[in-house]
N, C-alpha and C positions, 0 to 999 in steps of 0.2 A: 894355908895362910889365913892369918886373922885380919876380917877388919873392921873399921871403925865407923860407926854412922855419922854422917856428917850434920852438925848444927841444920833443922830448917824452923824456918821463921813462919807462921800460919795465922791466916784470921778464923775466929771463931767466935761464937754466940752463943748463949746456955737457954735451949727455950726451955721455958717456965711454965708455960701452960698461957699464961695471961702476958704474954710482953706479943702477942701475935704483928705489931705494925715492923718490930724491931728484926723481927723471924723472916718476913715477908720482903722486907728492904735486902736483907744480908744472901737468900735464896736466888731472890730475883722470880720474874716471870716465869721461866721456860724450866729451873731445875727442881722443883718441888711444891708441894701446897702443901697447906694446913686443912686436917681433915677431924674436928673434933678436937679431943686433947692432942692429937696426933700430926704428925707432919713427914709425909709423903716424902721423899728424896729419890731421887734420879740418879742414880753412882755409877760408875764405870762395871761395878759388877752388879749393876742393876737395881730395880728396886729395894729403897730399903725405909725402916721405918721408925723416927725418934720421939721418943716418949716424954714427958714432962719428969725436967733433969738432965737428961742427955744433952750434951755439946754439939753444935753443927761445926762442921769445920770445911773453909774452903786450901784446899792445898797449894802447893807450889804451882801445877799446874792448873791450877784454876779449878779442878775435881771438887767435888760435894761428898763427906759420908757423915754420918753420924759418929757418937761415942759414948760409950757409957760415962758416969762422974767417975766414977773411982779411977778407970785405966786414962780419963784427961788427966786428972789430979794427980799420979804417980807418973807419967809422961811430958807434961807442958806446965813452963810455970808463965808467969806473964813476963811478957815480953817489955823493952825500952820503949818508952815514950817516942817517936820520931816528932823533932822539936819544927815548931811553927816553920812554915817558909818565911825566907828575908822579901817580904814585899818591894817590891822595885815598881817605880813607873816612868813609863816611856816617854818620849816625843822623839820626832826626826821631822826635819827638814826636808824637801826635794823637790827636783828640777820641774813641776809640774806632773799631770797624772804619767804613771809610768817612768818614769823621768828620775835619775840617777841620784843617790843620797849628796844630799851637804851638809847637815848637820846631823846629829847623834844624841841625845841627854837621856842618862839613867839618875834617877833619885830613888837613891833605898829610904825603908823607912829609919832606918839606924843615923840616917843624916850624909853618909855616903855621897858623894854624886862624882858623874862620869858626864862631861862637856867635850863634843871631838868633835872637829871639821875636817873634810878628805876634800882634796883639790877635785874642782871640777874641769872639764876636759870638752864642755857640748856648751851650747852657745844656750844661757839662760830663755827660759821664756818670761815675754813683758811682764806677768802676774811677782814671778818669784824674784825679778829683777826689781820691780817697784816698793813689793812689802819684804821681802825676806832676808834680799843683802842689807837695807839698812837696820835691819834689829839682828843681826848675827852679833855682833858684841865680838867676846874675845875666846873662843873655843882652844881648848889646845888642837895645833894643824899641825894631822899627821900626814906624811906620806902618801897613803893608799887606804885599803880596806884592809890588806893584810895586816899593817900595824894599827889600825884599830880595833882587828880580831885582837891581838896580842894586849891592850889594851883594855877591851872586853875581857877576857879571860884573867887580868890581874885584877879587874874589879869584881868580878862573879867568884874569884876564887875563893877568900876567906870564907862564906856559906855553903852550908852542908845542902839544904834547898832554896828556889827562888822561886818565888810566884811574878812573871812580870805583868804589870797592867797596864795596857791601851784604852784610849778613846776611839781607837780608830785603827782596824785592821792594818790598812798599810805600815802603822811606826812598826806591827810584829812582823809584816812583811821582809821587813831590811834588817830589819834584826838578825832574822833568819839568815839572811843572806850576806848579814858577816860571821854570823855562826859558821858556816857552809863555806870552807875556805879554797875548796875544789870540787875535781872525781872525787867524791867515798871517800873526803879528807872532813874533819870539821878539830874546831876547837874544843878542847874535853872544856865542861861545863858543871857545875853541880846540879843536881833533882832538877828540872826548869819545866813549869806550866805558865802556860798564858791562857790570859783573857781579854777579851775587849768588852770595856764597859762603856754601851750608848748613856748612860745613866750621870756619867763626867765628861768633863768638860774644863779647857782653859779661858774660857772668857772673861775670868780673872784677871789671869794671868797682868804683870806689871810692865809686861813688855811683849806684846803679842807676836808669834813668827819667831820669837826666839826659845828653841828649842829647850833650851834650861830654863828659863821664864816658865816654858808652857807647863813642862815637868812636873818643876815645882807647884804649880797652882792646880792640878791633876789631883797631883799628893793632899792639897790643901781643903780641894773640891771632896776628896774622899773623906778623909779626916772630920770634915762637914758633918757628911753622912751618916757618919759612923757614931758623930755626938762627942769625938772626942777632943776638937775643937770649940 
């Protein structure tokens, strides 16, 4: 029986002799060094050793070997671009520390946004009762958390990746946990990384407590940073 190797996808880097910080990042600490024109490798089949011109290539599963240019060059050609994540940024609302979501707002950077309110069910604490019911505004109210999984999932679907970003670990906290729809059940998702950036901030923001206010002014806060504002 014949058969067919199937497509893999690989990163790799062509030391040079002189790109050594480039060699050094893509190896890492623990699976080789650079020893003169030379660069030490760590392979599964043990020491090996690539020359200026040789390919380093890390594999599928994560393996290091070297490669001559000629058998990269008749073997791999380069690969698709994988396109920017759709930046997203968060706020949520909630009942106090530990304390059950109320609001929800995602803002992509494409202009996108996602405003959701899920009924609450626990008796407010004074804080969120004095600032947070009166700047909720008009969220769409949904049901529960399930239908704002379902929700999530029609707004994260048109992108291939999503980078979300927080000012503050708990809005990725609930995220999570409408991602997370049970047992070993969640919402399929595209590529998603988060970050919390202490560096933003809503205290812009046009309507403070109000989760798409805050969103928005997060996004805006960034955008700052970035000079592209």
């Amino acid at each position: 029986m014949r058969y067919t190797k199937k497509p893999v996808t690989i990163d790799a880097v062509q030391w040079t002799g002189d790109n050594q910080a480039e060699v050094e990042a893509f190896i890492g600490a623990h699976d080789g060094y650079i020893k003169g024109d030379y660069v030490d490798i760590g392979t599964l089949e043990g020491l090996m050793v690539a020359s200026p011109g040789d390919w380093l290539i890390r594999g599928v599963q994560g393996e290091l070997y070297p490669c001559k240019p000629d058998i990269f060059e008749a073997t791999y050609a380069p690969g698709i671009p994988r396109p920017r994540p759709m930046e997203v940024f968060i706020d949520c609302e909630w009942n106090g520390y530990r304390g059950k979501l109320i609001t929800m707002a995602l803002v992509a950077m494409d202009g996108r946004e996602l405003y959701a309110g899920v009924p609450m069910h626990e008796e407010l604490v004074p804080w969120v009762q004095e600032h947070v019911v009166p700047a909720i505004g008009d969220p769409e109210n949904l049901t529960g958390k399930l239908e704002l999984a379902s929700r999530l999932y029609r707004f994260l679907e048109p992108y291939e990746s999503v980078h979300i970003i927080a000012d503050w670990p708990e809005d990725l906290e609930h995220l999570c946990r409408v991602i997370v729809t049970g047992p070993g059940t969640r919402i399929p998702t595209p590529r998603l990384t988060m970050e919390v950036r202490r560096d933003l901030d809503s205290t812009q923001s046009c309507l403070p407590h109000n989760a798409l206010a805050d969103a928005r002014a997060i996004k805006d806060h960034y955008l700052s940073l970035m000079g592209d504002v």
